[in-house]
C-alpha positions in Angstrom: -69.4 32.9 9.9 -70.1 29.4 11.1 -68.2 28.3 14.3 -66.0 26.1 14.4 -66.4 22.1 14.1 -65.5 20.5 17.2 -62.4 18.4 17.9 -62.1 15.2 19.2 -59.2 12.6 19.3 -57.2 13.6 16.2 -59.3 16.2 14.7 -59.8 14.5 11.4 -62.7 16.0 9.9 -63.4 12.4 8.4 -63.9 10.7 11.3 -67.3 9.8 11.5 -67.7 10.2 15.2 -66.6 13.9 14.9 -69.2 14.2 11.3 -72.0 13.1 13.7 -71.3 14.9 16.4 -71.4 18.0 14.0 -74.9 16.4 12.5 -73.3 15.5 8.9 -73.5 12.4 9.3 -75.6 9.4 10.6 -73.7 7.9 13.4 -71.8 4.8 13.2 -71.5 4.3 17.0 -73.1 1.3 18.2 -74.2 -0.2 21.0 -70.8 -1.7 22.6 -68.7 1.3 21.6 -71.1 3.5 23.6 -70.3 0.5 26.5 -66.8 0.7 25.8 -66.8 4.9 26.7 -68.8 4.4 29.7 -66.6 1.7 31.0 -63.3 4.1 30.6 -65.1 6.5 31.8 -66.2 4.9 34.7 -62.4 4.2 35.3 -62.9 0.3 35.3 -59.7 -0.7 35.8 -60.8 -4.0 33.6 -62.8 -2.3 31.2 -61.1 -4.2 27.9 -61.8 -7.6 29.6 -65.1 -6.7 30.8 -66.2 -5.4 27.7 -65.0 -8.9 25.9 -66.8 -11.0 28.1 -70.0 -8.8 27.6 -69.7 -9.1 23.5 -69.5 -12.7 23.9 -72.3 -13.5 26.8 -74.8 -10.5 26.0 -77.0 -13.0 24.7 -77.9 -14.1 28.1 -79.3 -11.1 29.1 -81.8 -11.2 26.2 -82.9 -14.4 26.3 -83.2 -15.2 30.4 -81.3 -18.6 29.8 -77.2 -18.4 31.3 -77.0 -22.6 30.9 -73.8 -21.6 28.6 -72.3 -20.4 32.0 -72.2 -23.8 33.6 -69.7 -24.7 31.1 -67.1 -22.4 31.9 -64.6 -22.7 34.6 -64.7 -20.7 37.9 -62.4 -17.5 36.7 -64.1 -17.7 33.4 -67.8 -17.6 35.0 -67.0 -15.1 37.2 -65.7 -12.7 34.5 -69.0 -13.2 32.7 -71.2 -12.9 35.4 -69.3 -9.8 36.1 -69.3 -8.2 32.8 -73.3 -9.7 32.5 -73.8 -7.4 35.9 -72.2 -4.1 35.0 -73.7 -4.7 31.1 -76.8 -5.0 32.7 -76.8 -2.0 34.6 -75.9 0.2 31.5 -78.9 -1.4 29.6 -81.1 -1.0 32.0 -82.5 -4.5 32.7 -80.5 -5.3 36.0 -83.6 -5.9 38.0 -84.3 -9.2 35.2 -80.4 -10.1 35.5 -80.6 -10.1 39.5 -83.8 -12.4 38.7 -82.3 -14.6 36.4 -79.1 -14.6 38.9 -81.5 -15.6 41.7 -83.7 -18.4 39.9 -80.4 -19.9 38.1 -78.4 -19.9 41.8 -75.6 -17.8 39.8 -73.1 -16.2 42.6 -69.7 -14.3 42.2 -67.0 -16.6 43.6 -63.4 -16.6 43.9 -63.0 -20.0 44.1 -61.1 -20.5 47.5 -64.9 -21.2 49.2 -63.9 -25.1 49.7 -61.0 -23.7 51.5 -62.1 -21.7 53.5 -65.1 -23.8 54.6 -62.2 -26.9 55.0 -60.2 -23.9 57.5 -63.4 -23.5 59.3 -63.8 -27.5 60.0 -60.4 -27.8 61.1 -60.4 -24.4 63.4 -61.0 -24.9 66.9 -62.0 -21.4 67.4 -64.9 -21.5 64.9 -66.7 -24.1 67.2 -70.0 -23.3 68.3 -69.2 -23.9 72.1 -66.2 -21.6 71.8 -68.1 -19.1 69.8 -71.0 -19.0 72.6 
């Protein structure tokens, strides 16, 4: 007697993720929906946005070249670095991402930097004679 198939999700025996996972069938899984598991399983509380960003800007990790980044504005960039980082480390290729972070000048902001530098002008307590 052969055992018993396994069941996943809905237990539809024409669901070709539970086929392949039986071996009848060549998988249809590809790259991002491999992504897409790790990311829920990782618990990312962003994992839908993260994976968007990562479809749209995975590009950047192949070819070395995140010019298209400039472009965008300060929430948007920093969505696509972050999706860029954590699609990186699944990949593999993290080490050239930090490299192309480092030789491109690409840092995570939050975009209250100009504030905060302005509240550090204006502070008396930030001065250097009051620091010393």
């Amino acid at each position: 007697m052969l055992p018993s198939p396994p069941q996943r999700g809905d237990g539809n025996i024409s669901n070709p993720r539970v086929l392949s996972d039986m071996g009848l069938a060549i998988s249809s899984i590809t790259f991002f929906d491999n992504f897409e598991r790790y990311l829920h399983a990782q618990k990312r509380r962003n994992a839908n946005q993260i994976l968007c960003y990562a479809r749209k800007y995975a590009a950047i990790l192949e070819t070395g070249e995140p010019s298209i980044l400039v472009s965008l504005t300060g929430p948007q960039r920093r969505h696509a670095i972050e999706s860029l980082t954590v699609l990186s480390k699944y990949a593999g290729c993290y080490d050239r991402w930090q490299t192309t972070c480092k030789n491109y000048s690409l840092k995570w902001t939050n975009g209250n930097e100009s504030l905060q530098a302005l509240e550090r002008f204006f502070n008396p307590q930030m001065s250097l004679d009051h620091m010393l």
